[in-house]
PARO-446993 format. One line per field, with one value per residue (C-alpha): residue number from 1; residue in one letter; x, z, y. Coordinates in steps of 0.25 Angstrom, whole numbers, plus 5000, padded with zeros to 4 digits. Example, Ala and Ser with C-alpha at 12.3 -4.5 7.8 and 13.67 -1.06 7.14 Angstrom:
BEGIN
resi [1 | 2]
resn [a | s]
c1 [5049 | 5055]
c3 [5031 | 5029]
c2 [4982 | 4996]
END
This chain:
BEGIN
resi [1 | 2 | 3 | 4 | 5 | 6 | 7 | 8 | 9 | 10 | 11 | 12 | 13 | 14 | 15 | 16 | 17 | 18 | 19 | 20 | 21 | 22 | 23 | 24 | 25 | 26 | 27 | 28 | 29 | 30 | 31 | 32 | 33 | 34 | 35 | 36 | 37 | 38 | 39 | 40 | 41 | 42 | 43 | 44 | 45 | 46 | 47 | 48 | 49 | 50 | 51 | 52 | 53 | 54 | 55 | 56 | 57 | 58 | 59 | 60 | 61 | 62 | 63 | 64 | 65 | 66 | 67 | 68 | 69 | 70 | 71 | 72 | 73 | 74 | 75 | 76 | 77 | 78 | 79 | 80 | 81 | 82 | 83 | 84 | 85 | 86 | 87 | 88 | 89 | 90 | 91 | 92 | 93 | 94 | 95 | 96 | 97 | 98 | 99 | 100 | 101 | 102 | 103 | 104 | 105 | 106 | 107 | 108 | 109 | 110 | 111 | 112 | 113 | 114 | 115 | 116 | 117 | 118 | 119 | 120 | 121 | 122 | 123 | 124 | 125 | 126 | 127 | 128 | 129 | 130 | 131 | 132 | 133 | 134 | 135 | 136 | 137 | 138 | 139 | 140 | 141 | 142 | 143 | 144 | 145 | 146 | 147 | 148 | 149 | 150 | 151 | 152 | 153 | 154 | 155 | 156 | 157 | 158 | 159 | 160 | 161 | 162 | 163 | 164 | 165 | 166 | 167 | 168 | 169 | 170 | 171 | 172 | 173 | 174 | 175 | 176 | 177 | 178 | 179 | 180 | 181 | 182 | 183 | 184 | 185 | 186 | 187 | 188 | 189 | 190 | 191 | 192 | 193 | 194 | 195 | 196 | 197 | 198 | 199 | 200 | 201 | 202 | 203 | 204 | 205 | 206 | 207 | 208 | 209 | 210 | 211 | 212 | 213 | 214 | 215 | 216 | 217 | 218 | 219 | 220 | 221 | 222 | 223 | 224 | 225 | 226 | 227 | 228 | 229 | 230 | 231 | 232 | 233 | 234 | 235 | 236 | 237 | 238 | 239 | 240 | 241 | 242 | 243 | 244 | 245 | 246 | 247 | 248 | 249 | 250 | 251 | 252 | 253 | 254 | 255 | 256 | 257 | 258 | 259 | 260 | 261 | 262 | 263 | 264 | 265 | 266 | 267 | 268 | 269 | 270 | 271 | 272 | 273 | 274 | 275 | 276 | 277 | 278 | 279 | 280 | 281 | 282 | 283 | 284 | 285 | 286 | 287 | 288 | 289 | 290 | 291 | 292 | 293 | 294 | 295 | 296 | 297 | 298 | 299 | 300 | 301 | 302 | 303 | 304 | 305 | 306 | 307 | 308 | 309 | 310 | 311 | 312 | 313 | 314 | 315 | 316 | 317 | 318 | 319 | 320 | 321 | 322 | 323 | 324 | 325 | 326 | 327 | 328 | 329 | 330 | 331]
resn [x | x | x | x | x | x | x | x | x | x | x | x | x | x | x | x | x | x | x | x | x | x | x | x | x | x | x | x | x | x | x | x | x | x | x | x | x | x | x | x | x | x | x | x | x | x | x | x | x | x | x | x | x | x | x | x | x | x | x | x | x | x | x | x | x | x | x | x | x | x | x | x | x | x | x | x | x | x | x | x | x | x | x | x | x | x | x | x | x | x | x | x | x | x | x | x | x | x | x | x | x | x | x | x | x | x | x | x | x | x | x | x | x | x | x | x | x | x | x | x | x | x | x | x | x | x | x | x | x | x | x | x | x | x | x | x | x | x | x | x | x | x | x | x | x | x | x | x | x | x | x | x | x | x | x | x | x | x | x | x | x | x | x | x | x | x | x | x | x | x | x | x | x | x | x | x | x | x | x | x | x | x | x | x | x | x | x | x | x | x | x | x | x | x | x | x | x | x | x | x | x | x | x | x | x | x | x | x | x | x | x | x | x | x | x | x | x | x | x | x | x | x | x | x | x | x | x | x | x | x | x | x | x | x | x | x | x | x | x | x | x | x | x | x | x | x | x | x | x | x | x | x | x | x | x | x | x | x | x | x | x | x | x | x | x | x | x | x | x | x | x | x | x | x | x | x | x | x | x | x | x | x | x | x | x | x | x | x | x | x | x | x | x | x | x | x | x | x | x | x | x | x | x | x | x | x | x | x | x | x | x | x | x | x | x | x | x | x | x | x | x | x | x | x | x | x | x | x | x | x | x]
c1 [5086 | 5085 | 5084 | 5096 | 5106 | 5121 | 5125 | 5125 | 5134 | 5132 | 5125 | 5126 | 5118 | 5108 | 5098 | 5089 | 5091 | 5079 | 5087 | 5098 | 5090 | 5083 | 5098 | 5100 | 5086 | 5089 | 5103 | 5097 | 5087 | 5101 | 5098 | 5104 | 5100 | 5108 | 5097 | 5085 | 5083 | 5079 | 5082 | 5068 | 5062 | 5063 | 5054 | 5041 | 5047 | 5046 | 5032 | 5027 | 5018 | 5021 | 5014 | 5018 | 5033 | 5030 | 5029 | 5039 | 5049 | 5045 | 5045 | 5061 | 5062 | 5058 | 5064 | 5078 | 5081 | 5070 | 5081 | 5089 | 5082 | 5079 | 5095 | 5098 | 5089 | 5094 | 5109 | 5104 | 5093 | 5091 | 5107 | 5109 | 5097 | 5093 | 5103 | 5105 | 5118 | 5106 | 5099 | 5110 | 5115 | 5099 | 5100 | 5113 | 5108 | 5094 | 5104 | 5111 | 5099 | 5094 | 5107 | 5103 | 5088 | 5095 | 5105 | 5089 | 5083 | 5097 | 5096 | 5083 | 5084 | 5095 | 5086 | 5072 | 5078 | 5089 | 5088 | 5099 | 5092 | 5078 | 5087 | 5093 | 5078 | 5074 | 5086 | 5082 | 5068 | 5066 | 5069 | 5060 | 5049 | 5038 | 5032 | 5045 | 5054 | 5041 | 5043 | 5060 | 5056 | 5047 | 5058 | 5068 | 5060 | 5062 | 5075 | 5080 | 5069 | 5080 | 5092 | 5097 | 5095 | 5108 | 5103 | 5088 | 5089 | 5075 | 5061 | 5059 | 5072 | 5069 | 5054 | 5059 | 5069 | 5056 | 5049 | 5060 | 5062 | 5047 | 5046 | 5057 | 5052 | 5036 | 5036 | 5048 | 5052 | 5038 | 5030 | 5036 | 5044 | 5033 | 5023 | 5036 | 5034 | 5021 | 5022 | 5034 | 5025 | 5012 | 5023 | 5026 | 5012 | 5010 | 5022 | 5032 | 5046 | 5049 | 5063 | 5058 | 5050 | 5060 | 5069 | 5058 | 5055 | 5068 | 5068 | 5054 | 5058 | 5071 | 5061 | 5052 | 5062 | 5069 | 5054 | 5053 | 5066 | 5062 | 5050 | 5057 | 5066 | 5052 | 5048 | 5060 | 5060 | 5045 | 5046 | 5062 | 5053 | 5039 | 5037 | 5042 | 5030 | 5020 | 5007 | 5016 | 5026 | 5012 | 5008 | 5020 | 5023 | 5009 | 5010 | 5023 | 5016 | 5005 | 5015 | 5022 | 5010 | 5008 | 5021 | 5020 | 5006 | 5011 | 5022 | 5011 | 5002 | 5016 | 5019 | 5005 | 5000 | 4983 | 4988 | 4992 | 4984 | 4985 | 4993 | 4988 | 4991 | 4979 | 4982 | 4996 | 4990 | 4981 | 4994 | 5002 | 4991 | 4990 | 5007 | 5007 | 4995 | 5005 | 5017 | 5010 | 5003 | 5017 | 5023 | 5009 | 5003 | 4988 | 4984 | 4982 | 4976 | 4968 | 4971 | 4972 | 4984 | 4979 | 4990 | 4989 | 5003 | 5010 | 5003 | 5014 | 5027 | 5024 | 5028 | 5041 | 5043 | 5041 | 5050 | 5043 | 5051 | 5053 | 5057 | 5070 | 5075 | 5069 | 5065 | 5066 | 5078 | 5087 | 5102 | 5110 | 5098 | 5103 | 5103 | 5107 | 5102 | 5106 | 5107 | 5104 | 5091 | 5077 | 5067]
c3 [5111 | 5098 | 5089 | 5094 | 5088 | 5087 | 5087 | 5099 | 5098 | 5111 | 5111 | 5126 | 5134 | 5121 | 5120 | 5108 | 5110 | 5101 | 5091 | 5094 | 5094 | 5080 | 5076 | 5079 | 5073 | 5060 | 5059 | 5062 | 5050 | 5040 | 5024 | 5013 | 4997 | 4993 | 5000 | 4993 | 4979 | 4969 | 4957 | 4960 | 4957 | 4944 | 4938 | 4945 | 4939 | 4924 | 4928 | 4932 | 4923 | 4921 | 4932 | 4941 | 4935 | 4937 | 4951 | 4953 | 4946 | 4954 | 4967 | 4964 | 4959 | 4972 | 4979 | 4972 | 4981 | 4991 | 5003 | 4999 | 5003 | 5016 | 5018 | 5014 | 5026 | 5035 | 5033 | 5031 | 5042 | 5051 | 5055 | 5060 | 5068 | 5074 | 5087 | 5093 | 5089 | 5091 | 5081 | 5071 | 5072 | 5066 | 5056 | 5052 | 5050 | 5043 | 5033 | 5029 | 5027 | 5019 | 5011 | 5009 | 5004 | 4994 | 4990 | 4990 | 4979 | 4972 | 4970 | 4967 | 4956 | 4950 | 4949 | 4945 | 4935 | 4926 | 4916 | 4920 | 4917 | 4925 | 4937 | 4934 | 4934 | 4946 | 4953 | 4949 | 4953 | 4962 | 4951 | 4940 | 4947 | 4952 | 4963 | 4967 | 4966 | 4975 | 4986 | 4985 | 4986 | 4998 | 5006 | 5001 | 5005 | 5020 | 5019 | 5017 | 5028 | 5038 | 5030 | 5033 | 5048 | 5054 | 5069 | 5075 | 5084 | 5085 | 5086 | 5071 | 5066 | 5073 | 5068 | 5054 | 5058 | 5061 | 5051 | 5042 | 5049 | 5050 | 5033 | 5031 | 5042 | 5039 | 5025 | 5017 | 5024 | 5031 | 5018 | 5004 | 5007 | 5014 | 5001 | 4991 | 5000 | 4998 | 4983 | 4984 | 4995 | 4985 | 4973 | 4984 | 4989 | 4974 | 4973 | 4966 | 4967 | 4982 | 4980 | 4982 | 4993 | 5000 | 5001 | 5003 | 5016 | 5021 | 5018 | 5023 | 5036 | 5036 | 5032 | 5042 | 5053 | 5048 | 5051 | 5064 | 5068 | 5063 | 5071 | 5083 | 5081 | 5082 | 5092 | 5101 | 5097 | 5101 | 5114 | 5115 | 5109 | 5109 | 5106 | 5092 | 5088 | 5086 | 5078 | 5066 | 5068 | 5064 | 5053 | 5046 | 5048 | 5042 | 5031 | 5027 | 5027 | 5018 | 5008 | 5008 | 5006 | 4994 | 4987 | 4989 | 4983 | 4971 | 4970 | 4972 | 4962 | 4953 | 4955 | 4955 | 4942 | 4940 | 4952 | 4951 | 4957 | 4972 | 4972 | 4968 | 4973 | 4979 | 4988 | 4990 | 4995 | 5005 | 5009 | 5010 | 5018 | 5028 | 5030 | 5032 | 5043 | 5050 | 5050 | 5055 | 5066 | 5069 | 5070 | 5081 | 5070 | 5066 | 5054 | 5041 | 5033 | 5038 | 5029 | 5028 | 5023 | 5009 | 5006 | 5015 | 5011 | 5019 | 5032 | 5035 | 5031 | 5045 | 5052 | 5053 | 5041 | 5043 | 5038 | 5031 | 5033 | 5015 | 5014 | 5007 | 5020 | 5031 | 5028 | 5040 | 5045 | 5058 | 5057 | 5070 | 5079 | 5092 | 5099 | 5097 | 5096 | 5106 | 5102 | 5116 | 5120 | 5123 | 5110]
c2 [5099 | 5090 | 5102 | 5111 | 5117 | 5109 | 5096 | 5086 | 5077 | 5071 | 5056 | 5052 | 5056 | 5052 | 5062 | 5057 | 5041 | 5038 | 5046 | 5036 | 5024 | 5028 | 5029 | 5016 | 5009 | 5016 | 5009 | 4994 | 4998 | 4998 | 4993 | 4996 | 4997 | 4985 | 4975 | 4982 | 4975 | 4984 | 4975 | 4966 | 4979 | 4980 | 4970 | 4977 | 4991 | 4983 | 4981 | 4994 | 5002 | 5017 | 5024 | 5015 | 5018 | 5034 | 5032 | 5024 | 5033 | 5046 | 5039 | 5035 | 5047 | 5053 | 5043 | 5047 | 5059 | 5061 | 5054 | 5062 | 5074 | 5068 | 5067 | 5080 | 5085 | 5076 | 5081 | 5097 | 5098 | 5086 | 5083 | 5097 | 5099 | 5089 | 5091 | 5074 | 5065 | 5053 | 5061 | 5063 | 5048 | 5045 | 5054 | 5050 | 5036 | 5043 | 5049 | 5038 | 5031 | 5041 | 5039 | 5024 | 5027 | 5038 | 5024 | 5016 | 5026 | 5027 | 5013 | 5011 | 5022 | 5015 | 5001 | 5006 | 5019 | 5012 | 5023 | 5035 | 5045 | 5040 | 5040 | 5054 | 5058 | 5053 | 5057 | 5072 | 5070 | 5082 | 5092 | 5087 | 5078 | 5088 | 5079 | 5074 | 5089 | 5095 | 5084 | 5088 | 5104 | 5099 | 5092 | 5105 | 5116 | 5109 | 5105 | 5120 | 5126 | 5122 | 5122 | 5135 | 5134 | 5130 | 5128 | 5127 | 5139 | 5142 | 5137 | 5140 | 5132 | 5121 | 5121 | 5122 | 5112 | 5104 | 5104 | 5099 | 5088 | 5085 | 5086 | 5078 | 5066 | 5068 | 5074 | 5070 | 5055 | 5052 | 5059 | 5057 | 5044 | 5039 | 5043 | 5036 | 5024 | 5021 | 5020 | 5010 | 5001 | 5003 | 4997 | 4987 | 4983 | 4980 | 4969 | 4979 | 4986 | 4977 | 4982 | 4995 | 4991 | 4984 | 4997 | 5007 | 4999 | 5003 | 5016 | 5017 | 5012 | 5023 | 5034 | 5031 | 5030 | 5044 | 5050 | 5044 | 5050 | 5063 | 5064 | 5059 | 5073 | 5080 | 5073 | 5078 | 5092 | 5090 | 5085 | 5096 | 5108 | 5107 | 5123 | 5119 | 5111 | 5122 | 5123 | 5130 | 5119 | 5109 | 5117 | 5118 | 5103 | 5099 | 5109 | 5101 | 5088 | 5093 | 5099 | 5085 | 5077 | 5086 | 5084 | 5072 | 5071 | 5074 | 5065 | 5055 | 5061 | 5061 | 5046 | 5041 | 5048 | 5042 | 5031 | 5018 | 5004 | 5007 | 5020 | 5035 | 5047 | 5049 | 5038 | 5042 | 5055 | 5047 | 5039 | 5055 | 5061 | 5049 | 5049 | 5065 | 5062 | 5052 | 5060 | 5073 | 5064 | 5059 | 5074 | 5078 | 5086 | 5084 | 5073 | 5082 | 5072 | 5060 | 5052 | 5037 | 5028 | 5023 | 5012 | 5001 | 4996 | 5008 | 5003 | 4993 | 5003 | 5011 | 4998 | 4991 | 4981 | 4968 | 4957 | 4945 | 4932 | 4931 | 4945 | 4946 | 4953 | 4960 | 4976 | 4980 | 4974 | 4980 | 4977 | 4974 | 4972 | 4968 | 4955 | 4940 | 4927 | 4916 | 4902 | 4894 | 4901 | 4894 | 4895]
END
C-alpha cells in the first residue's frame, strides 16, 4: 500500500499511473523567472500610497520564505513516506518547482527592495514580524509532529502522517498562498504590479496542482485504508483548518491595517473562511463556515488561464505538446 514502509523502486507494472501522468503534466507546465518582467513593476510601486506600501512589503516579506517551508517538508516528511517511484518522480518535480518560486521571490525582493537592509528584513521576517513568525510556527509545529517517526508502522503514524500532509496541501499551499494571492489579484484587478501578476499566475497554477496531488495521496490511503479516516481523524483535520484561517487572519488584519478601496481584512476573512469551506469539502469533511467568496476577481483563478490573443505570451502555456501539423490536408 501507498503508505508502507520502504522504498519501491519498481515502475513497471505501474501501480499509481495517475501519479505518473501528473508527473508528466507538471513538466509540460515548465517556465522560468527570466520571462516574468518585474522591471515594468516599478513605476506603479512609485505611485502607491503608504498603506498600500505596508501590504505590499509584508506580503514579500512572507513571500520570501514561505516556499521554502513547503520544500523543507517535502524533503523531510513527504519523500520518505510516501512508498510509489510514480509518486516520488512528481514530487521530485514539485520540489524543484519549489526551487523556481524560492528564485520568483528572490528576484522580486531584489526589484521592488533596492535598500540592503529592507531586503535583510524581509528575509528574517519570521523572527521579528508577529503575523508572519505565527503563520512559520504553524507550519513548524507540523513539520516536527512527524519528523521523529522514521517509518509508518502503525495506524497512528500514518494518521499523523496524514495530517501533515493535509496542513501542508489544505492549510499552508491551499490556505495562506491562496490568501497572498488574492492580494496580488486585487492589485491586479486595479491595473497595478502586472509583473507580479504574471508570475503569480504561474505559481498559482504550480501551487494548485501540488494540492491536487496531495489530495490524490489521501484519496489512495482512502480507498487502501479506510479504518484510517475516523471521526478523530475529521476533527483533528478541521481544527487545523480553523487555527490556519486564524493566523492567517491576522496577517490580513497586519497587512490591511483600516482597509484599503476594495481590500479589508474583513473581507479577506470572508474570502479565508469560504477557501477553508472548499478545501474541507474536498477532503469529505463537513463545511465549517458557509460563507461566500467576496472578491469576484478570484472566480476566474480556479480555471485554467486563458491566453488572450495581445498577451505578451500565453500564461498557461504546455511545452512539447505532442503532435504535428501536415501541410497537404483538406481545410
Amino acid at each position: 500500500m501507498l503508505l508502507d514502509p520502504g522504498m519501491d523502486l519498481t515502475l513497471r507494472p505501474m501501480r499509481y499511473p495517475e501519479f505518473y501522468e501528473r508527473f508528466r503534466a507538471a513538466i509540460r507546465n515548465t517556465w522560468t523567472v527570466e520571462e516574468v518582467d518585474l522591471q515594468s513593476d516599478l513605476a506603479d510601486l512609485a505611485r502607491l500610497d503608504e498603506a498600500e506600501r505596508h501590504l505590499i512589503n509584508r506580503l514579500v516579506a512572507f513571500f520570501a520564505t514561505g516556499d521554502s517551508i513547503v520544500a523543507n517538508n517535502l524533503v523531510l516528511n513527504l519523500y520518505q513516506h510516501i512508498n510509489a517511484p510514480e509518486a516520488r518522480l512528481y514530487l521530485s518535480r514539485q520540489l524543484y518547482e519549489e526551487a523556481v518560486h524560492v528564485q520568483f521571490y528572490l528576484t522580486l525582493l531584489d526589484t521592488y527592495l533596492p535598500d540592503h537592509d529592507e531586503r535583510a528584513r524581509a528575509f528574517a521576517a519570521v523572527e521579528h514580524i508577529p503575523s508572519i513568525r505565527a503563520k512559520a510556527e504553524f507550519c513548524f509545529r507540523w513539520i516536527d509532529s512527524v519528523h521523529e517517526l522514521a517509518r509508518l508502522e502503525t495506524p497512528e503514524h500514518r494518521r499523523a502522517f496524514l495530517l501533515n500532509l493535509i496542513c501542508f496541501a489544505a492549510c499552508i499551499e491551499g490556505l495562506f498562498f491562496y490568501g497572498a494571492f488574492a492580494y496580488v489579484y486585487w492589485l491586479r484587478s486595479r491595473g497595478l504590479l502586472g509583473g507580479l501578476a504574471t508570475g503569480t499566475n504561474w505559481v498559482f497554477r504550480d501551487e494548485s496542482l501540488h494540492m491536487e496531488f496531495a489530495f490524490a495521496v489521501v484519496d489512495t490511503v482512502r480507498v487502501e485504508e479506510p479504518e484510517l479516516f475516523d471521526d478523530a481523524l475529521g476533527a483533528r483535520v478541521t481544527r487545523m483548518v480553523e487555527e490556519a484561517v486564524a493566523a492567517e487572519l491576522a496577517f490580513a488584519r497586519d497587512l490591511c491595517g483600516d482597509g484599503l478601496a476594495g481590500m479589508s481584512a474583513e473581507r479577506m476573512r470572508e474570502y479565508l473562511e469560504y477557501v477553508a469551506d472548499r478545501r474541507l469539502a474536498r477532503l469529505g469533511l463537513p463545511v465549517r463556515y458557509g460563507t461566500a467568496n467576496p472578491f469576484a476577481f478570484m472566480e476566474l483563478q480556479d480555471v485554467q488561464e486563458l491566453a488572450n490573443f495581445f498577451e505578451r505570451r500565453v500564461s498557461a502555456y504546455q511545452v512539447a505538446v505532442p503532435g504535428g501539423v501536415r501541410l497537404d490536408e483538406e481545410f
